[in-house]
N, C-alpha and C positions, 0 to 999 in steps of 0.2 A: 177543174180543167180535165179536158178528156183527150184522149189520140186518138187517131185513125190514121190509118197505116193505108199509105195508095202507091199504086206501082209508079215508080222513076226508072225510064230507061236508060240503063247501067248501073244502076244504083239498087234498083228493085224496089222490095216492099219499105219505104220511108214513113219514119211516123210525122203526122202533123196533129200539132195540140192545136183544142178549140174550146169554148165554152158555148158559144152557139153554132149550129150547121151553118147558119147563112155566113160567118166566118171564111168557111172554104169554099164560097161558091166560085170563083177565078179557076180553083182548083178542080174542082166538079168539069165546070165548063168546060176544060182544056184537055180532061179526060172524056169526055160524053155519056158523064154518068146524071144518073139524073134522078131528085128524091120528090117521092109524091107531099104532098102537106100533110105534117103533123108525123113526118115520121121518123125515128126515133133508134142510136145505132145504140149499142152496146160500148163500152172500154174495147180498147184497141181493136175494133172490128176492121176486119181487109178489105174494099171494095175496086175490084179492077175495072178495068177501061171499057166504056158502053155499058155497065149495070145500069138498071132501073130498077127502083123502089118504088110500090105504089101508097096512093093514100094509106098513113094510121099504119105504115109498115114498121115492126119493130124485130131490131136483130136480137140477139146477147152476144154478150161480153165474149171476144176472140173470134165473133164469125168470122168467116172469111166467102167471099162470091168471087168467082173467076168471071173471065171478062164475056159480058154482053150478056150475064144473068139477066132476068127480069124475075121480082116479086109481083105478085098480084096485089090491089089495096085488101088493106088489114088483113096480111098476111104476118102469123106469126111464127117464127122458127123456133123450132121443138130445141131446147138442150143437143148438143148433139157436141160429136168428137170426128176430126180430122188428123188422122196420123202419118205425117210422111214419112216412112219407115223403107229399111235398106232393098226393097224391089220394088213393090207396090203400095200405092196407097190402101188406106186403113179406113173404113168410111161409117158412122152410126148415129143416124138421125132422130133417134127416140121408139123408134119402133123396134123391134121382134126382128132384125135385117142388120147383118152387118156385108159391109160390100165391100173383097178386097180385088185390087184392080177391078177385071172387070167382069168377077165374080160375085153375085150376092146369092147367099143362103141366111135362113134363121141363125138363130145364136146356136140352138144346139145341134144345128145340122153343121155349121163348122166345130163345133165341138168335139159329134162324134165323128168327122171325116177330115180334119183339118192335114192329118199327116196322108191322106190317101190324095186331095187337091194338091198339095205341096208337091206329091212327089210328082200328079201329072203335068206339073207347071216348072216343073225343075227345079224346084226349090231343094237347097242345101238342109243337111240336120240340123245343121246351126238356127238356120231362117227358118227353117220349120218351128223350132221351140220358140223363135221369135214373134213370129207371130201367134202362135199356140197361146204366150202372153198377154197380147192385146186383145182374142178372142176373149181370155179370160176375165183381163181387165174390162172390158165391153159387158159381160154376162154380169157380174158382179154390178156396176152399174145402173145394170136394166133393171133392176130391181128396182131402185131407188128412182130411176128417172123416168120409168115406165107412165108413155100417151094414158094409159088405160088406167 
């Protein structure tokens, strides 16, 4: 049995259990999301309202697509991390790039400037070492999850 988790308004992100996709197609339907053949979500993966998946598309475990993504057929999503963290989101898709809000730099260009962006963005000392953390949790990572 697997979940997937799709947005309810007022209720938000709800998980629904399934063993095959075509299980939630009522559910698909009523959101206008729509999955190519043969394609394949991960454990508790998010899909919002008007996603498309194309052919032989395969997510992993916890993606999440906001509403009216489109994947391209045999599209595969890298390992990646979505952090919703106390200002900005926290963003790192397997590459060499972490993007917070709606800043991206390399891993060690926010490394070495992460308190110099922080401060030009208002960021508190507090949020500053906060993120300071997830840069570093991200760098540590890259190693191991690293495209290349």
């Amino acid at each position: 049995m697997k979940t997937l988790y799709l947005w309810v308004s007022d209720k938000g992100w709800t998980p629904f259990q399934y063993n095959e996709l075509s299980e939630l197609s009522s559910e698909f339907e009523a959101r206008n999301i729509k999955l190519g053949y043969g394609c394949k979500l991960g454990y508790e993966c998010k899909l919002g309202n008007g996603c498309k998946l194309g052919n032989r598309c395969k997510l992993g475990d916890e993606c999440e697509l906001g509403n009216w993504c489109e994947l391209g057929n045999r599209c595969d999503v890298p390992k990646s991390l979505f952090i919703s963290a106390s200002r900005h989101t926290v963003s790192y898709w397997g590459e060499d790039v972490i993007q917070i809000g709606c800043k991206r730099y390399t891993i060690s260009e926010w490394q070495k400037h992460f308190r110099k962006i922080g401060e030009a963005e208002g960021y508190s000392p507090e949020q500053m070492e906060e993120y300071k953390g997830y840069i570093d949790l991200i760098a540590a990572m890259h190693k191991t999850w690293a495209l290349h």
